[in-house]
N, C-alpha and C positions, 0 to 999 in steps of 0.2 A: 110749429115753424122752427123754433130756437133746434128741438131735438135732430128735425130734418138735416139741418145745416149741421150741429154738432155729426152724424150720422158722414154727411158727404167730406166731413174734414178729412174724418178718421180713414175714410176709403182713401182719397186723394195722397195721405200721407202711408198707409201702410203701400200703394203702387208708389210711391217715390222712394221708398225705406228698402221695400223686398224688391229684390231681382226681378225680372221676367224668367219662365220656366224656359229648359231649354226646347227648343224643337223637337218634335218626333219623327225619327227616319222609318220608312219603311220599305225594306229591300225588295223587289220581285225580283225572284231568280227561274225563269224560264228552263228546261231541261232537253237538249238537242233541237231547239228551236231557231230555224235556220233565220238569215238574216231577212229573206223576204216573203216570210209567212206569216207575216200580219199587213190588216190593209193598207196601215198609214206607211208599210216600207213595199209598196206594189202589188201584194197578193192578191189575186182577183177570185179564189175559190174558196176561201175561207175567211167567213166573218167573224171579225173581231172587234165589235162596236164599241166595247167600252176602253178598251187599251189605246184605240183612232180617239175617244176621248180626251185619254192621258195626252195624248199628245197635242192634239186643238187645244189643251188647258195649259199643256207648259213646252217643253223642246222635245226637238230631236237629234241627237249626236248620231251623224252619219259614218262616220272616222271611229268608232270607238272600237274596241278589242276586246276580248276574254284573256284570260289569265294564262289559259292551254287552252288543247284541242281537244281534251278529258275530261270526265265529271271530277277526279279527285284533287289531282292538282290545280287545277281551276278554283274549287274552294278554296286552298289552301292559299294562293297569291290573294284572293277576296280577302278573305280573312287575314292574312297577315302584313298584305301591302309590299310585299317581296315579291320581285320579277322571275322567272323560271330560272334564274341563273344562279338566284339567291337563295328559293324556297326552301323549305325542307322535303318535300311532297313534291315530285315532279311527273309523276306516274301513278296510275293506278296501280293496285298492289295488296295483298293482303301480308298480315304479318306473321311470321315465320316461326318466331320464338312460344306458340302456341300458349298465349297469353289470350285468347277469346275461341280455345277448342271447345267449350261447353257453352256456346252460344248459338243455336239456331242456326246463323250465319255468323261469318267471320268478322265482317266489319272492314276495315281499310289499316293501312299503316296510320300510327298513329301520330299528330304535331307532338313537336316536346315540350314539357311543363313551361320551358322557357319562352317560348315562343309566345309576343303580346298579340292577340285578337281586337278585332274589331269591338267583340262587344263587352273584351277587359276594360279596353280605355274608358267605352260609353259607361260602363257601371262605374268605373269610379267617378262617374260626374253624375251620376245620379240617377240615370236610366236604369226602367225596367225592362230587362232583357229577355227576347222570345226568340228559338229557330222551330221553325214549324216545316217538316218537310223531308229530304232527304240531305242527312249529313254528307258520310263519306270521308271522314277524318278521325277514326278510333273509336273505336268499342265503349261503353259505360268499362267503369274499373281501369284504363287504360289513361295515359295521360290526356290522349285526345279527346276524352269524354267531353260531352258538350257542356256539361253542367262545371265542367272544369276547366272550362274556357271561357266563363264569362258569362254564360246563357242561366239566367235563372228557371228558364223553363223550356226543355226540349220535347216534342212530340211529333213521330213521323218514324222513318225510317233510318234505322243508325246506317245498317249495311246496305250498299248500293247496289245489290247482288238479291238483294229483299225485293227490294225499289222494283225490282225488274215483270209485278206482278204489280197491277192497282187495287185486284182485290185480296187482300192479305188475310189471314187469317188472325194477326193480331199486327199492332204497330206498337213503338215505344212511349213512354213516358215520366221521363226521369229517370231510365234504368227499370222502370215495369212495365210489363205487358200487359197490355189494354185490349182485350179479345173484341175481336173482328166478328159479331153473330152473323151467322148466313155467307160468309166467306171460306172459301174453301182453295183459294190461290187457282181457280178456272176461270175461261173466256170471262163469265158473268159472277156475280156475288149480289148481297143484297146492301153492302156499305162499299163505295169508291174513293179509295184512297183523298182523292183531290176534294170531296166532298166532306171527309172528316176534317182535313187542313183549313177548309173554309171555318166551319163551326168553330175550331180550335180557334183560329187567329181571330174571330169577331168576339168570343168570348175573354182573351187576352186584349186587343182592346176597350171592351166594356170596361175590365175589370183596373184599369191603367187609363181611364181617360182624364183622370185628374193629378199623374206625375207626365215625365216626361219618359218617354219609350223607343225603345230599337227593336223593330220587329222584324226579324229573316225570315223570309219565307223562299227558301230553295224547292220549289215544286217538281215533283217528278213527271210532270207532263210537258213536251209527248215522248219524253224516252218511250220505246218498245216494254211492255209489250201493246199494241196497239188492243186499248181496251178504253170505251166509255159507255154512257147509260145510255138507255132507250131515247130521252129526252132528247140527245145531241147528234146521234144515232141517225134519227127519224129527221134530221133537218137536212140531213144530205144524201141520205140513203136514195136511188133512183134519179136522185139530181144531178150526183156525181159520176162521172162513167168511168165502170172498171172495166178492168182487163186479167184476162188469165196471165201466169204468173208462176215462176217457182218459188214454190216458198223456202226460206231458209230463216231458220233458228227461232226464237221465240216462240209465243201463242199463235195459231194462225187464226185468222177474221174473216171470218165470212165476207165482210163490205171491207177492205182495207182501206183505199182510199177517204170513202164516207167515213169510217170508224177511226182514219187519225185526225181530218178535217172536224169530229165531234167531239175531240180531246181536246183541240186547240182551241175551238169556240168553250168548250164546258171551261178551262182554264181562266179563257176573258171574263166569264161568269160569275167566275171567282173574285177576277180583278175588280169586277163591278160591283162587286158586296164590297170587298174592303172601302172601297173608294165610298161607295154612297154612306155606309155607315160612317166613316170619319167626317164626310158633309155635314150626316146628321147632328156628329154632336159639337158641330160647330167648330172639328179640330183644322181644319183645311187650312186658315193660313198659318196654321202652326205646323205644319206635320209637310215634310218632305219625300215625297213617292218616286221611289225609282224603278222602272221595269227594262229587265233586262234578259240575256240568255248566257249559260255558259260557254256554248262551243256553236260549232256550226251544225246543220242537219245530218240524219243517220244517214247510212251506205243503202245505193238503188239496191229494194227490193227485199234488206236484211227483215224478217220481222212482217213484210206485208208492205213496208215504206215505199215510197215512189217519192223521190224527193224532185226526180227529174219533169215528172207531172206537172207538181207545184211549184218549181221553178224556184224551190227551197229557199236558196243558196242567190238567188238572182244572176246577177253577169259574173259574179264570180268564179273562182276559180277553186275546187276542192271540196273538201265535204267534212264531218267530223274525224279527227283523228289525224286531218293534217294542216303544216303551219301554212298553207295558202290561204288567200282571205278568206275564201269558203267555209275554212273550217275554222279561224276565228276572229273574223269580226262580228257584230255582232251586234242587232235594233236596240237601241238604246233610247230609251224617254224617263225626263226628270218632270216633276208637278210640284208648284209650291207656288201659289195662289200668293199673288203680294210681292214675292221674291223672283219670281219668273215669266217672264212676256210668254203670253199665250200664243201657245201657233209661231213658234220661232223655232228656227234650227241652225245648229252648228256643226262647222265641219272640224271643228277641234282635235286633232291629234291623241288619243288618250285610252288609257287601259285600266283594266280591275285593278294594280296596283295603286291608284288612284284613289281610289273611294278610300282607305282608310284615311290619307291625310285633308281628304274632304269633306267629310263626316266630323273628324275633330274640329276642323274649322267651323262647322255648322254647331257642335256644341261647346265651342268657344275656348278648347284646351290645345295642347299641344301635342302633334302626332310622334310619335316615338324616331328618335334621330335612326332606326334600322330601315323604313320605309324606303321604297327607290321610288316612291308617288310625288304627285304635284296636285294638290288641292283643283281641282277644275269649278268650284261653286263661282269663279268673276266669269267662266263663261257659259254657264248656266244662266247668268245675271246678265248676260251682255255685255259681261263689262272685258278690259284687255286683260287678258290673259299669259303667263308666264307658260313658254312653253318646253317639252321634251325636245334634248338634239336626240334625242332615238326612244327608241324601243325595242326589248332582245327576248324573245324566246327560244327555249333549249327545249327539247322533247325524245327523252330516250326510248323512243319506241316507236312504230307503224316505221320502221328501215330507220331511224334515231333524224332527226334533223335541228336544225338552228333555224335561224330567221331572226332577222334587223331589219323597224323602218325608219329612215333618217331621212326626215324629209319628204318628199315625193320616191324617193327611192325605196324598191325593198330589194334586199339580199334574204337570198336561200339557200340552206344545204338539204340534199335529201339524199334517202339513202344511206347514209354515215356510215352503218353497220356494215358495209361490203368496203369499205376502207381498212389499210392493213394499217396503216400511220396519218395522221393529220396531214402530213405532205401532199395524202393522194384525193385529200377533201375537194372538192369543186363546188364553188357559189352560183349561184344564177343571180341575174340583175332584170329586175324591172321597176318603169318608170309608172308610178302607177296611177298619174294625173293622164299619160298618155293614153295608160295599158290598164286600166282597171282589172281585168279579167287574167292578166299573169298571162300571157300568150306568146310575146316576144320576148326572149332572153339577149339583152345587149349587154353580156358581160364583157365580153371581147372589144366591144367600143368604144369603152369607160373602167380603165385598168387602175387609174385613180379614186374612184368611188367602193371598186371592189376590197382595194388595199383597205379603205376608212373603213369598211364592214365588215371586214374578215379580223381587222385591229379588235373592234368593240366585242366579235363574238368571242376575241380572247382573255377582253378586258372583262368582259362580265360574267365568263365562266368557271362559280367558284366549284371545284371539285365534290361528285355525293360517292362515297361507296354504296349507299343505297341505290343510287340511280347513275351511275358510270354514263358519259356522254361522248367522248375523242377515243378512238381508236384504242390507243396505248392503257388507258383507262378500264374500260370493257374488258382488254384482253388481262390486265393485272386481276379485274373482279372476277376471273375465268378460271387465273391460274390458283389465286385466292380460296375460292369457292372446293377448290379439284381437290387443293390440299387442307383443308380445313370444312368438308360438307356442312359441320352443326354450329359455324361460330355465325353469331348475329350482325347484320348488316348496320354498321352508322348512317351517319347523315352528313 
């Protein structure tokens, strides 16, 4: 008896002595997966039972945004919490200075050593740090290497140009290749990318279920090329009706429709391990799950896609690669059991630059003063919320465009590139409580709204020579480039 009680003292007193661990975040990052191609955001042709889950268990941010309309710069605002105006990475890109020529593939431009990450900060609070998936942010040896960013353990695809096959013939692993048996980068293989990322990230957290953890998981599904297994294959094959079709680029698919419809369910699949194994070991009210996507869905038809079928994109407006909602806003669902009312949704205002100073909040430190983020965890919680007077993306590329939302309003430029000077830029205006769908341009009826959004997309434009964005800019990196072909581009 006496032992028992000496026994429950000492417990009593080591939880009132020791801290509590901190939370374990774990990121899902969906790959051109459009905003209404899971069931809990409308999709009616594709099941996605365990992510409708995620959401019956915690929210749904209907308002939320990507970073860009790119795999690369998209990471790069994730990760650094800097809005496209800020980033260093604004574009896809490889790097020039042939610092990853004797790499298979190239890899991406890479961040700078300076530049604080996502899972810098979480490591220095004590997390064990995983990206499982595809990078997209520098080569191993390169500053952007993931293992030098903060990730104690990287596995997947470094270069996004790799990514662009499920069945690889080898993936990374800390800078080693890890050969791929029975892969040969065709239609079929005998290991699927998205199937070795499950393994990986359930063995990562076995092996971490007793500190506290950031796990990334940037999946390459259903980027093109449109490829899954028999298993996933066969649940829609004949169910799903296709149609003749030009093919352009990629692998072509016998079944395309069934065959992207079997990537996005094999992906939930995925989400359905991570989930039930964290159940299992009892980490759920500790461990905070986010699933997400980078950008909006691929171009009708690129690849075998039909995004117009599935109705991708839903009432929106655009696709991936541009700043209409289409191409990125983007399903958003948080889970955390205890901290989050089940089956609630919010129409919160809010973008990837976000999640780094909500994360810090979530493990009790403070987000780096470079952030242009606002902590969204009070409305996650239901609770009032501090909100953005905008939000500004730049994108020098698909004709270069801008884009501001402030409020119910968004302003757009497109096109940029067929401007000789910023004088000849033109905004568009839509009210997008009215106009969800970007249809009406009332810029001509609200000359005062255009002036506030033409102000911020000045205010927040800090100059890249890597990624040139105003007229005058481009044509300087042109004239630049003509008289200096081999000098390297800054940031």
């Amino acid at each position: 008896m006496q032992k028992t009680l000496i026994t429950t003292l000492v417990f009593a007193l080591s939880m009132l002595f020791c801290p509590a661990r901190n939370p374990n975040i774990v990121f899902i990052l969906a790959d051109d997966l459009g905003y209404s191609e899971l069931g809990c955001f409308g999709q009616k042709w594709i099941k996605t039972p365990h992510i409708d889950r995620l959401a019956k268990e915690g929210i749904k941010f209907t308002q939320h945004y990507s970073g860009q309309a790119v795999c690369a710069p998209c990471r790069c605002v994730l990760m650094t919490g800097k809005h496209p105006g800020h980033a260093y990475i604004r574009d896809n890109g490889d790097p020039k200075d042939g610092s990853t020529k004797n790499f298979p593939f190239p890899g991406q431009n890479p961040i700078p050593n300076d530049e604080i990450t996502i899972a810098e900060v979480l490591k220095e609070e004590g997390y064990k740090t995983a990206a499982i998936g595809k990078w997209g942010l520098g080569h191993f040896g390169t500053s952007g290497d993931p293992n030098k960013q903060g990730f104690d353990l990287f596995f997947g695809y470094n270069c996004q140009r790799h990514a662009h096959n499920h069945y690889p013939k080898f993936l990374w692993r800390n800078g080693v290749k890890i050969p791929m048996p029975g892969n040969d980068r065709k239609l079929d293989g005998k290991i699927h990318s998205q199937d070795a990322f499950t393994k990986e990230a359930l063995s990562f957290i076995n092996k971490n279920k007793d500190a506290p953890f950031f796990l990334y998981l940037p999946y390459a599904i259903p980027h093109l090329s449109i490829q899954t297994t028999n298993k996933w294959l066969d649940l829609y094959k004949g169910k799903i009706p296709e149609e003749e079709h030009t093919h352009r680029g990629y692998l072509k698919h016998p079944f395309p429709r069934a065959g992207y419809a079997g990537m996005v369910t094999q992906m939930d699949d995925s989400v359905g391990q991570i989930v039930s194994l964290i159940d299992k070991l009892d980490l759920s009210d500790d461990t905070l799950v986010i699933f997400t996507s980078d950008n909006g869905p691929t171009f009708n038809r690129l690849g075998g896609s039909d995004s117009d079928f599935f109705r991708s994109a839903g009432e929106f407006k655009g696709l991936k690669g541009s700043l209409y909602e289409g191409g990125i806003r983007v399903p958003t669902i948080a889970r955390w059991p205890g901290k989050i009312k089940a089956g609630s949704s919010s129409e919160h205002v809010s973008a990837f630059w976000d999640w780094l100073p909500t994360f810090c909040e979530v493990a009790n430190c403070k987000a780096p003063k470079s952030t242009d983020g606002i902590s969204l965890l009070s409305a996650m919680k239901g609770e009032e919320q501090k909100m953005h007077k905008f939000l500004y993306w730049e994108f020098p590329s698909y004709g270069v465009q801008q884009a501001v939302r402030m409020g119910d309003w968004k302003g757009i430029r497109q096109k940029m590139s067929k401007a000789k000077t910023s004088a000849e830029l033109k905004t568009e205006l839509y009210n997008l409580k009215n106009d969800p769908s970007e249809s009406i341009n009332v810029a001509d009826k609200h000359p005062g709204i255009i002036d506030k959004i033409e102000a911020i997309m000045i205010q927040e434009h800090i100059p890249s020579s890597l990624f040139p964005l105003l007229p005058e800019e481009r044509q300087l990196a042109r004239k630049t480039k003509s008289q200096n072909p081999k000098q390297k581009n800054g940031g």
